[in-house]
N, C-alpha and C positions, 0 to 999 in steps of 0.2 A: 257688729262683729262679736262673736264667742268668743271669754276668756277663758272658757276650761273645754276640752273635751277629750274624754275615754278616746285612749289608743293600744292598741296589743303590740306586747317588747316581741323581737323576733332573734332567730340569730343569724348572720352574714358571715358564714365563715368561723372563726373564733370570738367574735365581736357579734357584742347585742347591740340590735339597733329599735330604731324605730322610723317609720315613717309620717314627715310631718304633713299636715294635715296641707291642706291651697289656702285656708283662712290664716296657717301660720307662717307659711313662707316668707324666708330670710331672701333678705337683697347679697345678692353677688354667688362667691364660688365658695369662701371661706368662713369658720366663725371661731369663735372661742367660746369654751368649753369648761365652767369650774361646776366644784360642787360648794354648795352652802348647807350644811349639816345633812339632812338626808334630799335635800332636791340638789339638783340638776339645772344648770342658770346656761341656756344656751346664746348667745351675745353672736350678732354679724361680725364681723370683722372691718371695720372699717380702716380703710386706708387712708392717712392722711398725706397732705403734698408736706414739700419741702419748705412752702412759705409757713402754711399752719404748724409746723414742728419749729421752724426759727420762731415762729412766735409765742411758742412758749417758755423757750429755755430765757435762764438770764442774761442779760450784757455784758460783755466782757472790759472786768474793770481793771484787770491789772496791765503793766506798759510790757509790750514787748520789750525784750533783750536787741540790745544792740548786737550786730553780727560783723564780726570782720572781713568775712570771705565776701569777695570784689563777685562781681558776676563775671560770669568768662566770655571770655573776647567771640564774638560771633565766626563760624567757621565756613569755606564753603566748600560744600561736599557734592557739588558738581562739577 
């Protein structure tokens, strides 16, 4: 696979674009977008689930607060 090749900037409206190449094609719908001094760092977006985000963050060490408030008496509403 090519890691470089010549592309022509266009413009869509107000916005310059470019069209990427089928060798560069990003996975999915979305991506992220920085610059780093004068390039252009275009990144997939990946999405991660709920278990890979709980498993980053730290553990929670401090004790919950005691709570006074009783739970309420179940009702019935039919």
């Amino acid at each position: 696979m090519s890691t470089e090749r010549h592309v022509r900037l266009f413009r869509n409206g107000r916005n310059q674009a470019v069209r990427i190449p089928v060798e560069f094609e990003l996975p999915g719908e979305e991506a992220i977008m920085r610059r780093e001094g004068d390039k252009l760092v275009i990144e997939p977006l990946r999405k991660t689930s709920l278990l890979e985000w709980l498993a980053t963050i730290e553990p929670w060490t401090e004790e919950f607060p005691d709570s006074a408030d009783e739970p309420s008496a179940p009702e019935d509403i039919f």
